[in-house]
C-alpha positions as CSV (number, residue, x, y, z in Angstrom):
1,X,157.4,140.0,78.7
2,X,158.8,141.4,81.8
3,X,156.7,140.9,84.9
4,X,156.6,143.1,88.0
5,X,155.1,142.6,91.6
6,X,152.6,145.8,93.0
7,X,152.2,145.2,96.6
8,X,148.7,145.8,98.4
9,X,149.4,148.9,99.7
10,X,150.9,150.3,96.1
11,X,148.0,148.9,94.5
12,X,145.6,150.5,97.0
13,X,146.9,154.1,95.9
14,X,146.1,153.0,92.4
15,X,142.4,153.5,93.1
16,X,140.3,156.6,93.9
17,X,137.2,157.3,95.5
18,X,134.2,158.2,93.0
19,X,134.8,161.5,91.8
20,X,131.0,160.6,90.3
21,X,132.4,161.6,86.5
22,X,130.6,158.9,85.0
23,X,133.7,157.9,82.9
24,X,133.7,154.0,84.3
25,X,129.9,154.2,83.1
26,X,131.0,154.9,79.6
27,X,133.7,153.7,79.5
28,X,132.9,149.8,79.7
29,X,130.4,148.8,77.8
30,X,130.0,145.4,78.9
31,X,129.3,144.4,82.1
32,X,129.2,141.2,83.1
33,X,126.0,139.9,85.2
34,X,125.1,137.6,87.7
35,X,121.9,134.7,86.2
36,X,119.8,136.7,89.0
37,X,120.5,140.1,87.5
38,X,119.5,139.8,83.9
39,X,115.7,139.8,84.5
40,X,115.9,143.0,86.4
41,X,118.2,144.5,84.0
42,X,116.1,144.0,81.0
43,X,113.3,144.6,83.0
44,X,114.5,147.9,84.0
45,X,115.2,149.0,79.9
46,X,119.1,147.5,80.0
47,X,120.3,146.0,77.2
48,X,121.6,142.9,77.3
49,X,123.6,140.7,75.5
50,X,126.1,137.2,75.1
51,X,128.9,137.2,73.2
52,X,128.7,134.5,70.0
53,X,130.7,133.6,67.7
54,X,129.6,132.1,63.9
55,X,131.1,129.0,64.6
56,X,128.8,128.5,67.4
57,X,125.6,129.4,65.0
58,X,126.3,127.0,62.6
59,X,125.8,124.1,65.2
60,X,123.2,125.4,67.4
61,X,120.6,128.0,67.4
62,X,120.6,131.2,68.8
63,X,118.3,130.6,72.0
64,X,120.0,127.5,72.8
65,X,123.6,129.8,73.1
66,X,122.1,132.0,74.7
67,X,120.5,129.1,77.1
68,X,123.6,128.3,77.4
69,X,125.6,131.6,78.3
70,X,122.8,132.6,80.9
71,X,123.7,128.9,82.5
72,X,127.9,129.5,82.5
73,X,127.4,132.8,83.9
74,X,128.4,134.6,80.5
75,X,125.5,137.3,79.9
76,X,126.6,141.2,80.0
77,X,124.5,143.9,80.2
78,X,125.9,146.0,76.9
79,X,125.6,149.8,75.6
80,X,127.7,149.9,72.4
81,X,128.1,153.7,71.8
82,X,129.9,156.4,73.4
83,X,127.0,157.7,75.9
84,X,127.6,155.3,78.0
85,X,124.7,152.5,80.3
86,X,121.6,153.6,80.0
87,X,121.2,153.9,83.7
88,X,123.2,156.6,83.8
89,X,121.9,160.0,84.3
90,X,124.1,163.5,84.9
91,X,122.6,165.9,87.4
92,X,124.1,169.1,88.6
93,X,127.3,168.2,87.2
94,X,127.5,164.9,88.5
95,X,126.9,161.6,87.1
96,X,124.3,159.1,89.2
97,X,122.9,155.6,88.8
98,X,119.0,154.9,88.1
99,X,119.1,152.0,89.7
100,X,122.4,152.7,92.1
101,X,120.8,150.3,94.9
102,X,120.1,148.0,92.6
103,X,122.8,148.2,90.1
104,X,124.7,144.8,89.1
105,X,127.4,143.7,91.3
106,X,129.9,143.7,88.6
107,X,129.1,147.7,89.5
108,X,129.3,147.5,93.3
109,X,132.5,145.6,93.2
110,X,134.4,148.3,90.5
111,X,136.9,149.9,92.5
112,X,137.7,153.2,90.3
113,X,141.4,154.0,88.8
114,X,140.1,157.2,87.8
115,X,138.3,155.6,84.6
116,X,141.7,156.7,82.3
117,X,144.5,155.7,81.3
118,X,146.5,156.3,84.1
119,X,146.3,152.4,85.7
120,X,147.2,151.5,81.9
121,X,150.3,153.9,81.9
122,X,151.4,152.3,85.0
123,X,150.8,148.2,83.8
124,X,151.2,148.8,80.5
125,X,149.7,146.1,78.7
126,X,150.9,143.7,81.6
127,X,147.4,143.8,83.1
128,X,146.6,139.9,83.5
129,X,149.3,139.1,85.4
130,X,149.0,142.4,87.7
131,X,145.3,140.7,88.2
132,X,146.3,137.4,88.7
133,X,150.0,137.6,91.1
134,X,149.8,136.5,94.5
């Protein structure tokens, strides 16, 4: 696998300001949360989730996984269909937040390529080490 180097500056023309399309809140349907998040989120009427595998069943139960997840960090709030977070609301043409001063950080932090595949057609499938290069 060839790898590449993207310097700051190249990288910061990679991403946009929110065009407010609601494509990244479709898109990604699991977003990782903070342990102080997932109260509010399910609170709110999120759904939320840890992912599990079998193998993991067959030794523990289910609460204690998910005991276990909250404590490494490794719960997500989920929406598995196409419509996207269930905070998400379209207005005038626009797509908003609910709770868009409250939203998770994983949220706050996303910095938008445009929420298609046109960071993917640059990277290609080279994304980890685009992520991870100093």
């Amino acid at each position: 696998m060839q790898k590449f180097h993207v310097s700051p500056g190249e990288m910061n023309t990679l991403f946009q300001e929110c065009r407010q399309c609601g494509q990244c809140c479709r898109h990604y349907r699991k977003i990782l949360l903070h342990d102080d998040e997932v109260d509010f989120i399910r609170k709110m009427g999120g759904n939320v989730g840890v992912m599990v595998g079998l193998n993991e069943l067959r030794d523990k139960t289910m609460e204690q996984l998910v005991e276990e997840k909250r404590k490494d960090n490794q719960v997500f709030m989920i929406h598995p269909d196409d419509k996207g977070c269930v905070f998400l609301i379209k207005k005038d043409g626009k797509s908003y937040c609910r709770i868009y001063n409250y939203r998770p950080r994983t949220c706050r932090e996303f910095k938008c390529t445009l929420a298609d595949e046109s960071l993917l057609n640059i990277i290609m499938d080279d994304a980890i080490s685009l992520l991870t290069e100093k």
